[in-house]
N, CA, C and O atoms as a CHARMM CRD file, in Angstrom:
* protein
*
  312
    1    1 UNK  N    -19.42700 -14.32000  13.82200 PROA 1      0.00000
    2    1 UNK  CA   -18.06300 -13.90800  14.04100 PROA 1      0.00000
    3    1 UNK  C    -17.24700 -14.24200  12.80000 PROA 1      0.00000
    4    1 UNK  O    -17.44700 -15.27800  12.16600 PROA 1      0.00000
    5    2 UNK  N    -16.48900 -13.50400  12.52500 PROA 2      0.00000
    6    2 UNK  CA   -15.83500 -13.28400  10.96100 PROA 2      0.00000
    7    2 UNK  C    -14.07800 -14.26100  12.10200 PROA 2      0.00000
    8    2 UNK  O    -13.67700 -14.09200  13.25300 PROA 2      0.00000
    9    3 UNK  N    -13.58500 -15.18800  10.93800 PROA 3      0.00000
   10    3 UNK  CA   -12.22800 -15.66200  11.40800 PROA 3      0.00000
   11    3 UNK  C    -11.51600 -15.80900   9.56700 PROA 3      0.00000
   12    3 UNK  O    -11.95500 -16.08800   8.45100 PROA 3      0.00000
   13    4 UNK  N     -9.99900 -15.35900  10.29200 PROA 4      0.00000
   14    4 UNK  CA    -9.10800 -15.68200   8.69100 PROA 4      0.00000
   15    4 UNK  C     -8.41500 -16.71900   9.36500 PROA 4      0.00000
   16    4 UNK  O     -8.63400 -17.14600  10.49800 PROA 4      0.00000
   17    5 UNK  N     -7.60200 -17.05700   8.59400 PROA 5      0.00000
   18    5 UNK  CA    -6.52000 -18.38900   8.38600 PROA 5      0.00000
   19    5 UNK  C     -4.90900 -17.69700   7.87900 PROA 5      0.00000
   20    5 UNK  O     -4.55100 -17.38700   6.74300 PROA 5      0.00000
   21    6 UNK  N     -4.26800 -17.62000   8.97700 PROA 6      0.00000
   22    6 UNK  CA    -2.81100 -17.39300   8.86200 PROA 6      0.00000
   23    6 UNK  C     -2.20500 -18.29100   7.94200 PROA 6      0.00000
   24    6 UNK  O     -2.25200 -19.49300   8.20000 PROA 6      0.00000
   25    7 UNK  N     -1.46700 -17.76900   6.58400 PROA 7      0.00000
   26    7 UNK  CA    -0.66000 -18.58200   5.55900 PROA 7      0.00000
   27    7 UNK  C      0.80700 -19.04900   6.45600 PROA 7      0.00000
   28    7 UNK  O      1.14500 -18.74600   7.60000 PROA 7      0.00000
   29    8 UNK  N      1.41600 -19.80800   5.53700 PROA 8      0.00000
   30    8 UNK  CA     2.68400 -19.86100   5.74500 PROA 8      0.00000
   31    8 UNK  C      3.63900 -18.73600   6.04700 PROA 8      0.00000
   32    8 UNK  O      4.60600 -18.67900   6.80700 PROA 8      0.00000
   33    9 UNK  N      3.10600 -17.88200   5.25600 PROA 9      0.00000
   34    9 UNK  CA     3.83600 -16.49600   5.06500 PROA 9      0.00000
   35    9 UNK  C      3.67700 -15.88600   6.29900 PROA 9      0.00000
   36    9 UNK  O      4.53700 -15.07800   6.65000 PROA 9      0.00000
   37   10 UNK  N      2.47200 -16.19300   7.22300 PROA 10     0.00000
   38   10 UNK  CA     2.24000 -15.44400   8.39200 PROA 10     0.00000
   39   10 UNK  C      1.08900 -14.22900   7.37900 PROA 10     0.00000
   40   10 UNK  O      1.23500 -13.03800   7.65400 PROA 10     0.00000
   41   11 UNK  N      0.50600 -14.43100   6.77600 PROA 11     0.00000
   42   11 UNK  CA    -0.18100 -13.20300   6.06700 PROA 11     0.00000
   43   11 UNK  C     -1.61100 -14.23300   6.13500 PROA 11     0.00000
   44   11 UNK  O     -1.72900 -15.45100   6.00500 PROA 11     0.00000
   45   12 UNK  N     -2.79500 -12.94000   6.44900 PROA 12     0.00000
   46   12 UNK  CA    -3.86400 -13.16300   6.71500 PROA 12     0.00000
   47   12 UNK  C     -5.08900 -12.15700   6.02800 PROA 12     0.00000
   48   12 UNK  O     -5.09200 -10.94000   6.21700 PROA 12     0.00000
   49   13 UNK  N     -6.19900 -12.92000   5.14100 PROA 13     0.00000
   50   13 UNK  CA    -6.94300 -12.11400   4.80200 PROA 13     0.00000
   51   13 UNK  C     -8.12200 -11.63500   5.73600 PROA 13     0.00000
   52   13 UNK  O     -8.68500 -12.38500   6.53300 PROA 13     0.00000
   53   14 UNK  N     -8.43800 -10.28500   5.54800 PROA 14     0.00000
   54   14 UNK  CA    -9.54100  -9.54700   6.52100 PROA 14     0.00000
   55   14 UNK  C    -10.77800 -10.11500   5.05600 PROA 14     0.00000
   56   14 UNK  O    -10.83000 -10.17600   3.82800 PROA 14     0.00000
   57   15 UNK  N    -11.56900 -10.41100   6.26100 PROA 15     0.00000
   58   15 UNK  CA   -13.08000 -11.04500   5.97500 PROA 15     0.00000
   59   15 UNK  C    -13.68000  -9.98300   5.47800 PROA 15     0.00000
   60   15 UNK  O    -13.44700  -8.95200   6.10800 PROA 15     0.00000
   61   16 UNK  N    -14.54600  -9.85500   4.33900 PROA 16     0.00000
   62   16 UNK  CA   -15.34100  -8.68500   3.83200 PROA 16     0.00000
   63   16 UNK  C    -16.11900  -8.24500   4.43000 PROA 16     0.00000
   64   16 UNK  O    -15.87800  -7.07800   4.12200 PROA 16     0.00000
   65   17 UNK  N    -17.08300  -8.16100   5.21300 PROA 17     0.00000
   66   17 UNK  CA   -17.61700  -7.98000   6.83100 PROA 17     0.00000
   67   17 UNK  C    -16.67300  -7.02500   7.41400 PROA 17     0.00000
   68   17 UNK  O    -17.10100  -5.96900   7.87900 PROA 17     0.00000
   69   18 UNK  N    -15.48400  -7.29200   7.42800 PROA 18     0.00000
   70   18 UNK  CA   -14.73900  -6.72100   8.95600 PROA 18     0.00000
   71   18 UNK  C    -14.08100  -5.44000   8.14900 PROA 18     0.00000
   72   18 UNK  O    -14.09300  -4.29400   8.60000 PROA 18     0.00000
   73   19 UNK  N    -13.31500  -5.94700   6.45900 PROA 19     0.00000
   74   19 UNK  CA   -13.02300  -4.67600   5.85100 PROA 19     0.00000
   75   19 UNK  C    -14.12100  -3.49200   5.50100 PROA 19     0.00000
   76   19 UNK  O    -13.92500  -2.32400   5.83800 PROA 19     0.00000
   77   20 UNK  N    -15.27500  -3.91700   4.80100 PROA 20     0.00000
   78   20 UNK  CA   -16.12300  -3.22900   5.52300 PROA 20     0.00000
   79   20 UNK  C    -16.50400  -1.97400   6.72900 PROA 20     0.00000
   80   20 UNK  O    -16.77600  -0.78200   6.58700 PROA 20     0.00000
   81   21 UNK  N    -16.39300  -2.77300   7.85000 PROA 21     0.00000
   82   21 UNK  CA   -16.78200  -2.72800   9.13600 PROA 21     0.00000
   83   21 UNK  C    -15.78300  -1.29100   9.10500 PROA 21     0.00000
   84   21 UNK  O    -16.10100  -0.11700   9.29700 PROA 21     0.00000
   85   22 UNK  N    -14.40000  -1.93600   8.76600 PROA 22     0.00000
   86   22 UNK  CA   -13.10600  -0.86700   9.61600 PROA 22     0.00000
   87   22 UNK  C    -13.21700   0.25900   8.35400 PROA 22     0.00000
   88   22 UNK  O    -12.41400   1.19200   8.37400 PROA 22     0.00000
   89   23 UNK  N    -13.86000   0.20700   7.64200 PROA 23     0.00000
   90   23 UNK  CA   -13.29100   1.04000   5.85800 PROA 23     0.00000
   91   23 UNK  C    -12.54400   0.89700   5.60000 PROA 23     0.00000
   92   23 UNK  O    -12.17100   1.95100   5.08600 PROA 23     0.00000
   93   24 UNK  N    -11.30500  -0.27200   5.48800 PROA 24     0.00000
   94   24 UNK  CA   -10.33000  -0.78300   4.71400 PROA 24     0.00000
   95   24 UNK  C    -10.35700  -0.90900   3.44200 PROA 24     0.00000
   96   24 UNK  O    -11.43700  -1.37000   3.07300 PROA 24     0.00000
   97   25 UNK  N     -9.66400  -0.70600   2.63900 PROA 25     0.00000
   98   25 UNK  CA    -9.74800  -1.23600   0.58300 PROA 25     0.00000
   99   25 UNK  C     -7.85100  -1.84000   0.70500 PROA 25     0.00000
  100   25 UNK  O     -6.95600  -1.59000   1.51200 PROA 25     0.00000
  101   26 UNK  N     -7.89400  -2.31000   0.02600 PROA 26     0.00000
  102   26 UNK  CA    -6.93800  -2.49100  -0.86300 PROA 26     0.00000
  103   26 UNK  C     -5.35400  -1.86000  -0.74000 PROA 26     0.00000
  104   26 UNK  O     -5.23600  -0.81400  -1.37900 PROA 26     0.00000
  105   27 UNK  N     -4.62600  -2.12300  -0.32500 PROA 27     0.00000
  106   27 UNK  CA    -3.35200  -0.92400  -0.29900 PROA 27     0.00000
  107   27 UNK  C     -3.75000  -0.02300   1.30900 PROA 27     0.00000
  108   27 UNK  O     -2.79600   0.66000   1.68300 PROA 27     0.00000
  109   28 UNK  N     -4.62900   0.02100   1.96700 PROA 28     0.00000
  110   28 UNK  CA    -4.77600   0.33700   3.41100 PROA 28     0.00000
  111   28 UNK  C     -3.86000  -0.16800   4.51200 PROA 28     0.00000
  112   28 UNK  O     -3.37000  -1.27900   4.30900 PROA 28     0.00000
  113   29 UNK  N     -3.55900   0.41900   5.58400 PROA 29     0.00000
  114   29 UNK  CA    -3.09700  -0.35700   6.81800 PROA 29     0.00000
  115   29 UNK  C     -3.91400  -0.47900   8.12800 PROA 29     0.00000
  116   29 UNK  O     -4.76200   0.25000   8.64300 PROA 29     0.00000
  117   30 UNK  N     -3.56700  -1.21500   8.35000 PROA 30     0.00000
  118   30 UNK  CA    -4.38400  -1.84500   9.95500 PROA 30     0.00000
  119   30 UNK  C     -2.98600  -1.69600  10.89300 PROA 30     0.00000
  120   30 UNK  O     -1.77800  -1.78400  10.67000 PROA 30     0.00000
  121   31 UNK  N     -3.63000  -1.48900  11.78400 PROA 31     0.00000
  122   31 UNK  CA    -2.73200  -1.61400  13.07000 PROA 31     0.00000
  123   31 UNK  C     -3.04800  -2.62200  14.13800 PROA 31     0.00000
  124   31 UNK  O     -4.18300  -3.08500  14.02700 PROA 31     0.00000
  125   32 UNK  N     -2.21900  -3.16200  15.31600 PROA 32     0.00000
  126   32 UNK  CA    -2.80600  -4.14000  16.16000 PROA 32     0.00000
  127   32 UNK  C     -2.44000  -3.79600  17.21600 PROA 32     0.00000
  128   32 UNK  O     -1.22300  -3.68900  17.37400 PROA 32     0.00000
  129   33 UNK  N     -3.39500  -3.47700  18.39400 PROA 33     0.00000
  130   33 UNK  CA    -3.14400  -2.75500  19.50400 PROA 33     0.00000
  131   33 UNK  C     -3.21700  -3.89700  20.59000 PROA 33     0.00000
  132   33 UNK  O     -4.17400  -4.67100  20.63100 PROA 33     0.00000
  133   34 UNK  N     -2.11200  -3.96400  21.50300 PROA 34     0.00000
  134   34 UNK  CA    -2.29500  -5.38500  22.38200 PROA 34     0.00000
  135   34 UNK  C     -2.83400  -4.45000  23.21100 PROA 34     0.00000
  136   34 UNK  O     -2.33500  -3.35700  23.47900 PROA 34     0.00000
  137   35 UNK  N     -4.18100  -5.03600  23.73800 PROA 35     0.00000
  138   35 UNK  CA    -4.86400  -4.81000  25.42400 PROA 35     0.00000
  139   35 UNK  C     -5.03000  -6.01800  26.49400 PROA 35     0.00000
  140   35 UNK  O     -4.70400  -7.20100  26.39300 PROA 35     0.00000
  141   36 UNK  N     -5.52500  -5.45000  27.34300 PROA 36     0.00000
  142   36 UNK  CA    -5.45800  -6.60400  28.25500 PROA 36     0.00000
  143   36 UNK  C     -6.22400  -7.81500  27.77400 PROA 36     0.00000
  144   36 UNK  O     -5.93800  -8.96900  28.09400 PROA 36     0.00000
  145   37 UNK  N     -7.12500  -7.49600  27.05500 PROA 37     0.00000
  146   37 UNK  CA    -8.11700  -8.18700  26.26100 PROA 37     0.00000
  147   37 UNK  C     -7.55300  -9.18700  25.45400 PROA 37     0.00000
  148   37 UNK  O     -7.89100 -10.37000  25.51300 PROA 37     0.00000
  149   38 UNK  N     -6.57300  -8.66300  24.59000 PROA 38     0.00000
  150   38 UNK  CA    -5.89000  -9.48300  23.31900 PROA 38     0.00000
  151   38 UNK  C     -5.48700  -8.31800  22.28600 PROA 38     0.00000
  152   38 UNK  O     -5.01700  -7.21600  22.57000 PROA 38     0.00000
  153   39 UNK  N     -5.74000  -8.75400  21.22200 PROA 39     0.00000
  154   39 UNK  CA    -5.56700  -7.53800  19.74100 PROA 39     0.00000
  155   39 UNK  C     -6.95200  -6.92400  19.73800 PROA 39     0.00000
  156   39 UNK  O     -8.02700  -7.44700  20.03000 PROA 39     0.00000
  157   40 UNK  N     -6.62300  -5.46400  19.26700 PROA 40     0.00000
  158   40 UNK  CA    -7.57800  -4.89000  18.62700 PROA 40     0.00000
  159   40 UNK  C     -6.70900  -4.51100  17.20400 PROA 40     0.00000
  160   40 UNK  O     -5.49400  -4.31000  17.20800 PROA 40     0.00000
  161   41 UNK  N     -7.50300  -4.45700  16.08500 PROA 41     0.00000
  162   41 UNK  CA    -7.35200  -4.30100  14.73000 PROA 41     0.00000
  163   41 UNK  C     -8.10800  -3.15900  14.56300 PROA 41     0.00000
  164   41 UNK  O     -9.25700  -2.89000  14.91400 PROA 41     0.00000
  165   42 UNK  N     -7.02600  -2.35700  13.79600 PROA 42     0.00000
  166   42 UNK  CA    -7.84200  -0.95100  13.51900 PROA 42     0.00000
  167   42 UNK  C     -7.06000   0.09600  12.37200 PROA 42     0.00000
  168   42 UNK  O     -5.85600   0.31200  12.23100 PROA 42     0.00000
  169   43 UNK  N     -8.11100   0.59000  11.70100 PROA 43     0.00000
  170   43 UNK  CA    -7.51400   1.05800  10.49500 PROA 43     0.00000
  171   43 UNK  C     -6.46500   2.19800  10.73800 PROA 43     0.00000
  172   43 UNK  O     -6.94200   3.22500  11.22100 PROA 43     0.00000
  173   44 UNK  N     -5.31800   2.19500  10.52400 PROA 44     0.00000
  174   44 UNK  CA    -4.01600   2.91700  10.53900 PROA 44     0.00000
  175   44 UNK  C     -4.11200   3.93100   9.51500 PROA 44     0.00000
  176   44 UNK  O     -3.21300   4.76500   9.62000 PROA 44     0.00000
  177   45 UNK  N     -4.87100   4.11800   8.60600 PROA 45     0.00000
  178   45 UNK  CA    -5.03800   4.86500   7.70400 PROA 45     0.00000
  179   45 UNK  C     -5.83200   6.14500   8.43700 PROA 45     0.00000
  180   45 UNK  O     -6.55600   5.98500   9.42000 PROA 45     0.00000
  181   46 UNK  N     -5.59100   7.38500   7.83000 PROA 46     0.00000
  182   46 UNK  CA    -6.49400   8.72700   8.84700 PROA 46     0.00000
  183   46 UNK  C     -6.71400   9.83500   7.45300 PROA 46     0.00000
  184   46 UNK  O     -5.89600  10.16900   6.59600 PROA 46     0.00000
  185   47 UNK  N     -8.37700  10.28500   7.66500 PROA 47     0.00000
  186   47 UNK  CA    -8.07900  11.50700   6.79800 PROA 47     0.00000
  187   47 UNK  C     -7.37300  12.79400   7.38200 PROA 47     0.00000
  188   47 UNK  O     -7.33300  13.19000   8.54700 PROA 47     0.00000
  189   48 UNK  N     -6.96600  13.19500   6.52400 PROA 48     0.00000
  190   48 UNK  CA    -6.23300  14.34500   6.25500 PROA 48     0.00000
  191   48 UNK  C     -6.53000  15.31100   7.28400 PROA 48     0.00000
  192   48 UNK  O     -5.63200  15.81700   7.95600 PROA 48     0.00000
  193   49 UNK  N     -8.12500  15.67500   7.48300 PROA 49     0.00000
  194   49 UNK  CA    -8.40700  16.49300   8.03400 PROA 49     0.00000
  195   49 UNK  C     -8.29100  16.14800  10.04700 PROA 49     0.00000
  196   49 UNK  O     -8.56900  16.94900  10.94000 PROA 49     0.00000
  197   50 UNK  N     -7.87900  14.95700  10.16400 PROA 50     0.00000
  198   50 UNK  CA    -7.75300  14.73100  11.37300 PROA 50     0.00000
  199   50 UNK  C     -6.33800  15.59000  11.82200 PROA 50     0.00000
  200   50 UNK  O     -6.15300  16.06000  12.94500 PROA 50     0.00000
  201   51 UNK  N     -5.48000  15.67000  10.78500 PROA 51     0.00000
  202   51 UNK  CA    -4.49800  16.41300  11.32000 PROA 51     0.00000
  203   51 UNK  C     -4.53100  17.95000  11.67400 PROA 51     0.00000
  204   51 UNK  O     -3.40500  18.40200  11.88300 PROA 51     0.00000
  205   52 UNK  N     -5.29100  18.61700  11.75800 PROA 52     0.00000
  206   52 UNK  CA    -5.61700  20.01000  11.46800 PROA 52     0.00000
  207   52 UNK  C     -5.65900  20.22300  13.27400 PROA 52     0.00000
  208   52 UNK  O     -6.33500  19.65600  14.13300 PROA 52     0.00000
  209   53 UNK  N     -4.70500  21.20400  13.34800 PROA 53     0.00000
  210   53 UNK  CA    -4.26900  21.73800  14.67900 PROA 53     0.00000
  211   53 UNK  C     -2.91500  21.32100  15.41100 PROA 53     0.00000
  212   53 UNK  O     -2.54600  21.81000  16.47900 PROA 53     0.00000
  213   54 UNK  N     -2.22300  20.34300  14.68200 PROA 54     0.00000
  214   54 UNK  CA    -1.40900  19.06200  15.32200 PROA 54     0.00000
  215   54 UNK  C      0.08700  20.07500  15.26600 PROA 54     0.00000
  216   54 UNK  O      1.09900  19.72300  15.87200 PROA 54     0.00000
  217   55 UNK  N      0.02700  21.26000  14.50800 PROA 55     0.00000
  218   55 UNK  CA     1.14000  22.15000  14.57400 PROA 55     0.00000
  219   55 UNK  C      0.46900  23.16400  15.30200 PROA 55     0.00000
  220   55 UNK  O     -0.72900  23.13300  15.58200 PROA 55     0.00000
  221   56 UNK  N      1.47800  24.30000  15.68200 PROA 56     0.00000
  222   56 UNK  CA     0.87000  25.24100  16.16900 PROA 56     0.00000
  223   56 UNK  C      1.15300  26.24700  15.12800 PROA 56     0.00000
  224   56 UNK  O      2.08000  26.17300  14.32200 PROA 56     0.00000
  225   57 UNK  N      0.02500  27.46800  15.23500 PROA 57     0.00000
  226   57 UNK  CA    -0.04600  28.40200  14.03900 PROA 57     0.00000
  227   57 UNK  C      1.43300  29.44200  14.10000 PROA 57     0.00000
  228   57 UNK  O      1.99300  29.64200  15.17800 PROA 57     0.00000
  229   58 UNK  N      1.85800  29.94200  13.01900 PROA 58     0.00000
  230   58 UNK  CA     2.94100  30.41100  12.68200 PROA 58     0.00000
  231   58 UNK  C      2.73200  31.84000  13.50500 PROA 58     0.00000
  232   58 UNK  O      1.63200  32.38300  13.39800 PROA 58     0.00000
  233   59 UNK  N      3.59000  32.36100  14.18900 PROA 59     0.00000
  234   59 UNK  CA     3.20100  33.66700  14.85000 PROA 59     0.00000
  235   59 UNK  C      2.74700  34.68300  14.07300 PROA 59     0.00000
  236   59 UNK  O      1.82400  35.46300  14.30800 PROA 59     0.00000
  237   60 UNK  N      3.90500  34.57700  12.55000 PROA 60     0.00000
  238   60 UNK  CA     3.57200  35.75800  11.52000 PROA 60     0.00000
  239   60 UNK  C      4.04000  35.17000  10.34200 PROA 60     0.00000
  240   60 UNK  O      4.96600  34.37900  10.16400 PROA 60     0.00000
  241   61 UNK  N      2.79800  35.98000   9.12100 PROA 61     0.00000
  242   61 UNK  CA     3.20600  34.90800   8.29700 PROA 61     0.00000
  243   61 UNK  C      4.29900  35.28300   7.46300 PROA 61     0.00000
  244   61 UNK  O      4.63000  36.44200   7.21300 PROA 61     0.00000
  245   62 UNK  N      4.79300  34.33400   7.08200 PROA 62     0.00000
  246   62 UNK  CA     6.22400  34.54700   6.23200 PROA 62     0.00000
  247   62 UNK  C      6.27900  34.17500   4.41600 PROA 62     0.00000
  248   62 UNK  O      5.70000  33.30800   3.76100 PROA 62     0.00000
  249   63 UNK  N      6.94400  34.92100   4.14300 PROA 63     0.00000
  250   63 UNK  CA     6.99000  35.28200   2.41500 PROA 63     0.00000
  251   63 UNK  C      7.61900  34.25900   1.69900 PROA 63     0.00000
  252   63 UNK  O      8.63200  33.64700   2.03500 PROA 63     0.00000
  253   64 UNK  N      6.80600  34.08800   0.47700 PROA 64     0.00000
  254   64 UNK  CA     7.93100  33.01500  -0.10100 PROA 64     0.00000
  255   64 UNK  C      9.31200  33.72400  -0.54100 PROA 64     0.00000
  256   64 UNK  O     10.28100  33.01000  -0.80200 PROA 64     0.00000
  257   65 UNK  N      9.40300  35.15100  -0.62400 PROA 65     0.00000
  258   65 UNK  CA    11.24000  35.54100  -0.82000 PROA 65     0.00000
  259   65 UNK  C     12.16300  35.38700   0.30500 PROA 65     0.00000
  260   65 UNK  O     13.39000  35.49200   0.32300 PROA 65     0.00000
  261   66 UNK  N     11.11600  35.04600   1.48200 PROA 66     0.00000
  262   66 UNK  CA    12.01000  35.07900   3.34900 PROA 66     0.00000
  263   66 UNK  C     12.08400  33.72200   3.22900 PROA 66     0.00000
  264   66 UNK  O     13.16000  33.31600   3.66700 PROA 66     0.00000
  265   67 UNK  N     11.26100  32.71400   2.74500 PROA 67     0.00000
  266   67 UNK  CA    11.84200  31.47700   2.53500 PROA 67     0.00000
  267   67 UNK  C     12.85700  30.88500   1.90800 PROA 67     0.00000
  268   67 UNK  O     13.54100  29.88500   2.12400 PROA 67     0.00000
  269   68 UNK  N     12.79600  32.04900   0.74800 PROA 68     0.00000
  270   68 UNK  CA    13.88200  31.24700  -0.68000 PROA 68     0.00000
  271   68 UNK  C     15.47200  32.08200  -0.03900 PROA 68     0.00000
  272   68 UNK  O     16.63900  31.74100  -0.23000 PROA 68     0.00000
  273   69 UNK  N     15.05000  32.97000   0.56000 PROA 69     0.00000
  274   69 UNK  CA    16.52100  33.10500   1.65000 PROA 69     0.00000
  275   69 UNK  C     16.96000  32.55400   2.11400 PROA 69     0.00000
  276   69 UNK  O     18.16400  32.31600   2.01900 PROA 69     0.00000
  277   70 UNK  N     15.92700  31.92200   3.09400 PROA 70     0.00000
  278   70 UNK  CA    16.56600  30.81500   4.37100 PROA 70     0.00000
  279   70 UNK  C     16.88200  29.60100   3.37800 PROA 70     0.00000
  280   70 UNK  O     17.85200  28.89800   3.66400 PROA 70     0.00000
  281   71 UNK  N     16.26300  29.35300   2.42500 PROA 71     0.00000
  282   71 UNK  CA    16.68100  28.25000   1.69000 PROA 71     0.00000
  283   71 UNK  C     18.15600  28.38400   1.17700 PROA 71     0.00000
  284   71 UNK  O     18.99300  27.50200   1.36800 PROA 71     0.00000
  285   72 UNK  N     18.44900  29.73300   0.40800 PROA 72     0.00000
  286   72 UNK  CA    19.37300  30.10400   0.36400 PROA 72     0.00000
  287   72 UNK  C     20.96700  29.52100   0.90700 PROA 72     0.00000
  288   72 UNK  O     21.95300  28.84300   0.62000 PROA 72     0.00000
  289   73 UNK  N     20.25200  30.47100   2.01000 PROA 73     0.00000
  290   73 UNK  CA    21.14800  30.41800   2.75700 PROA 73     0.00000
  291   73 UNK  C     22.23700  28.66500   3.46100 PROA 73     0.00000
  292   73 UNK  O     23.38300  28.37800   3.80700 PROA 73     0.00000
  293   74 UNK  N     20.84400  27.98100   3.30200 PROA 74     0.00000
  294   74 UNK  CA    21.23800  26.74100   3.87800 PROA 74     0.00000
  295   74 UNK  C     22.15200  25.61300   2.50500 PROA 74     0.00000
  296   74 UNK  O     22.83500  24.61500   2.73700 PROA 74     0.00000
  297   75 UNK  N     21.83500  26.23000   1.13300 PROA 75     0.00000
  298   75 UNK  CA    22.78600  26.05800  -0.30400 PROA 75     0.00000
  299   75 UNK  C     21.26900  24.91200  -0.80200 PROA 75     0.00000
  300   75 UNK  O     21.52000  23.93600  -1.50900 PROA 75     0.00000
  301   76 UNK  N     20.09400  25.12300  -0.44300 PROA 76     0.00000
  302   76 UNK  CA    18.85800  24.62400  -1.32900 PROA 76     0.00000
  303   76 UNK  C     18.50600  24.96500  -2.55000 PROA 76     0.00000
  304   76 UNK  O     18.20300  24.26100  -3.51300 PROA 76     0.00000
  305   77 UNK  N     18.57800  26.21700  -2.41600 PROA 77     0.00000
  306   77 UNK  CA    18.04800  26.84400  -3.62300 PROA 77     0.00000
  307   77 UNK  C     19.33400  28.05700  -4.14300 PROA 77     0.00000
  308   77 UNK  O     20.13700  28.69700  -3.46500 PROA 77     0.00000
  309   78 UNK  N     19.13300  28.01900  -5.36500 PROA 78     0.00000
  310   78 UNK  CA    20.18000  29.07300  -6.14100 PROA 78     0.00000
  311   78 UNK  C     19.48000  30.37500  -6.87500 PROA 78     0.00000
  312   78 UNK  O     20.17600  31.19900  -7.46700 PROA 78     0.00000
């Protein structure tokens, strides 16, 4: 069983084992999910491709000159 040591700061290093384990590096986030259990720790970080469907598809597709209108229009673009 992998254990860290809470600083003063309240800041705690993940054991190389567990970063590992989750695919954590460097500049990553973890999240901490309370269950009935206690914490679960889990990487907050997601590829890209997990998002794919999370909008719904455009009915029809639209032009970048119907955009630079509406942009226009709203004083975005000149």
């Amino acid at each position: 069983m992998a254990t860290a040591t809470v600083t003063s700061k309240g800041q705690i290093t993940l054991p190389k084992s567990v970063r590992t384990k989750l695919g954590v590096e460097a500049g990553h986030r973890v999240e901490f999910v309370e269950t009935d259990a206690g914490f679960l720790v889990k990487p907050a970080t997601r590829d890209i491709r997990s998002l794919k469907g999370v909008l719904p598809k455009p009915r029809h597709p639209v032009t970048l000159e119907a955009m630079n209108r509406s942009l226009s229009r709203m004083g975005r673009v000149r």
